[in-house]
ROBA-249589 format. One record per atom (N, C-alpha, C): residue in one letter; residue number from 1; x, y, z; atom name. Coordinates in steps of 0.001 Angstrom, whole numbers, padded with zeros to 6 digits. Atoms other than C-alpha are relative to their C-alpha. Layout:
% ROBA-249589
NODE rest  nr       u       v       w atom
NODE    a NUM       X       Y       Z   CA
...
***
This chain:
% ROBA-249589
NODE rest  nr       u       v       w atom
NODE    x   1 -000138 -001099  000921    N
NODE    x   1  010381 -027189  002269   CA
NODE    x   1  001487  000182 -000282    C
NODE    x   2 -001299 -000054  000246    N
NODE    x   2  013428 -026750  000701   CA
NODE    x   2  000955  000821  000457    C
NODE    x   3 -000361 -001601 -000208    N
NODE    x   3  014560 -023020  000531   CA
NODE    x   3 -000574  000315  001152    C
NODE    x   4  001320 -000450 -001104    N
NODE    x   4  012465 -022800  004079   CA
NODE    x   4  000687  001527  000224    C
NODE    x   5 -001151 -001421 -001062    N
NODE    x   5  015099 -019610  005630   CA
NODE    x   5 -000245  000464 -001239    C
NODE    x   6  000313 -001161  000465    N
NODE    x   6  014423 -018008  002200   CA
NODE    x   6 -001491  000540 -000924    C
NODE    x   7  000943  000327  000651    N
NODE    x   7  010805 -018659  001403   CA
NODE    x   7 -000887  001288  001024    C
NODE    x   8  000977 -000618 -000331    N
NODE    x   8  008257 -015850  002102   CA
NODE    x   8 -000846 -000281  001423    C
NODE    x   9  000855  000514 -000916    N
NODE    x   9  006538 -018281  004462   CA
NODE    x   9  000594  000327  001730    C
NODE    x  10 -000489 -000185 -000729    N
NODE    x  10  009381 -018082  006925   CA
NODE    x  10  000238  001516  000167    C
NODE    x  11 -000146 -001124 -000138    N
NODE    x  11  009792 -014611  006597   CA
NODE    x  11 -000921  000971  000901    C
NODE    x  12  000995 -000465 -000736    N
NODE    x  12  006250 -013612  007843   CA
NODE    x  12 -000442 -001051  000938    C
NODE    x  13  000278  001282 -000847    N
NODE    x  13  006026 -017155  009965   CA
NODE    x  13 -000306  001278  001711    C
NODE    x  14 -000117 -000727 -001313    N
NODE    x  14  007120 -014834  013443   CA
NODE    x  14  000286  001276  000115    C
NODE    x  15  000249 -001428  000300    N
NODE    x  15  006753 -011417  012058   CA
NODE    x  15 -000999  000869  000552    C
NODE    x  16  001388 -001212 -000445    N
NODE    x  16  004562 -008353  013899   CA
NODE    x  16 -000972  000038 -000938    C
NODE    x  17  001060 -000431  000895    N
NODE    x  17  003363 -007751  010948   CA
NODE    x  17  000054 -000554 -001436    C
NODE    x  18 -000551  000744  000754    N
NODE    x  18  003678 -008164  007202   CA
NODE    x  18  000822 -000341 -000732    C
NODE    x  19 -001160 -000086  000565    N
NODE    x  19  006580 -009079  005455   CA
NODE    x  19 -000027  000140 -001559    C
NODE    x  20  000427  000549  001712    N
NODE    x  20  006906 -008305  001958   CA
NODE    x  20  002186  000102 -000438    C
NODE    x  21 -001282  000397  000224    N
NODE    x  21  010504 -009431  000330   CA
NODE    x  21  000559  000917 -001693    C
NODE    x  22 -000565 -000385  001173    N
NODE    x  22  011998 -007399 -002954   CA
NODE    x  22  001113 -000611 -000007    C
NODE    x  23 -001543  000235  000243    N
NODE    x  23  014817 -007524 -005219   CA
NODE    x  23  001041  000873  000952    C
NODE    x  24 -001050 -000752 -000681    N
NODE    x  24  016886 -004839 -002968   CA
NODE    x  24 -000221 -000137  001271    C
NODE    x  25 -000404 -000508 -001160    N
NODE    x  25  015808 -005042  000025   CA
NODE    x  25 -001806 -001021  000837    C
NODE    x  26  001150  000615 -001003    N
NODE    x  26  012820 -006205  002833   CA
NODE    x  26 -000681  000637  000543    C
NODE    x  27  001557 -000765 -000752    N
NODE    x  27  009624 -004295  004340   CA
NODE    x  27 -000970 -000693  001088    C
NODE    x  28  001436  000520 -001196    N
NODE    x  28  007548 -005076  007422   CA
NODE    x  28 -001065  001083  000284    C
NODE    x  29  000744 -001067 -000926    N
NODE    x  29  004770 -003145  008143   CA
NODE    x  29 -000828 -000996  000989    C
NODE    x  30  000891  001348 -001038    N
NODE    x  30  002769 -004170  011078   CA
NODE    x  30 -001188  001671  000124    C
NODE    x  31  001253 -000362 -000773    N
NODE    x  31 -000952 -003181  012494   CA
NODE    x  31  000417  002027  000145    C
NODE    x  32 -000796 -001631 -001047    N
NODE    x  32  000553  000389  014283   CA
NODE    x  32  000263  000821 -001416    C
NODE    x  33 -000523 -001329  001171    N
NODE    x  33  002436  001770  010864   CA
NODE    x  33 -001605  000037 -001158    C
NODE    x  34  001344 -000572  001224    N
NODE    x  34 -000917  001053  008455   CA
NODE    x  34 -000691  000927  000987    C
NODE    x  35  000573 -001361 -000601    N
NODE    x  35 -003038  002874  011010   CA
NODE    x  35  000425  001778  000108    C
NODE    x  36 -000978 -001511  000457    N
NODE    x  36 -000195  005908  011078   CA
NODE    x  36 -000446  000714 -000924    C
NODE    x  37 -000465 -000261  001907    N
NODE    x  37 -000577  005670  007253   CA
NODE    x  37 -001384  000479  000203    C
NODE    x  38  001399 -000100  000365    N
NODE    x  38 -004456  005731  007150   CA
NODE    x  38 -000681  000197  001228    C
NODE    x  39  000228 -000354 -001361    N
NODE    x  39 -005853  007673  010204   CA
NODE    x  39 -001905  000041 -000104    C
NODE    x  40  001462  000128 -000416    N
NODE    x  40 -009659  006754  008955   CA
NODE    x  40 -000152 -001369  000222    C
NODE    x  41 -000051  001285 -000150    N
NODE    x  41 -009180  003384  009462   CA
NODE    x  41  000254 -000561  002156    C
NODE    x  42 -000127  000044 -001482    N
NODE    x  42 -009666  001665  013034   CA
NODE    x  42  000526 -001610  000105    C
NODE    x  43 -000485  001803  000333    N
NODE    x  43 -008193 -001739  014120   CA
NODE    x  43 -001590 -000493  000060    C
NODE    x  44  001338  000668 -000156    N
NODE    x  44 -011920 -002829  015050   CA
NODE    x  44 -000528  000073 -001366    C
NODE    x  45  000707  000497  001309    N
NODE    x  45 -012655 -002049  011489   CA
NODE    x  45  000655 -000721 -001128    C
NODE    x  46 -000711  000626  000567    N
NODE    x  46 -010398 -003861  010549   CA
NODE    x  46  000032 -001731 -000256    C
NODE    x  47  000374  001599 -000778    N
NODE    x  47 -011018 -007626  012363   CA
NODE    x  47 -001025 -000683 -001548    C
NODE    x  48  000841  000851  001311    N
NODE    x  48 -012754 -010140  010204   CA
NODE    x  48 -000962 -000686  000726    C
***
């Protein structure tokens, strides 16, 4: 891969959670902050 260090893939490769990349700036949420966010939501209902 070319760009690997600035490709999305590497970004969320060894990330908690998920990475999302903008023009200004970078966001992780992981597992823990969506539940915070959304307190009807369970991890078990979450699983696939």
């Amino acid at each position: 891969m070319r760009n690997y260090k600035d490709s999305d893939y590497a970004l969320n490769r060894y990330s908690q959670g998920i990475v999302y990349k903008f023009s200004d700036g970078i966001v992780e949420i992981t597992l823990e902050d969506y539940l915070r966010d959304n307190p009807d939501k369970t991890e078990q209902g979450l699983s696939l």
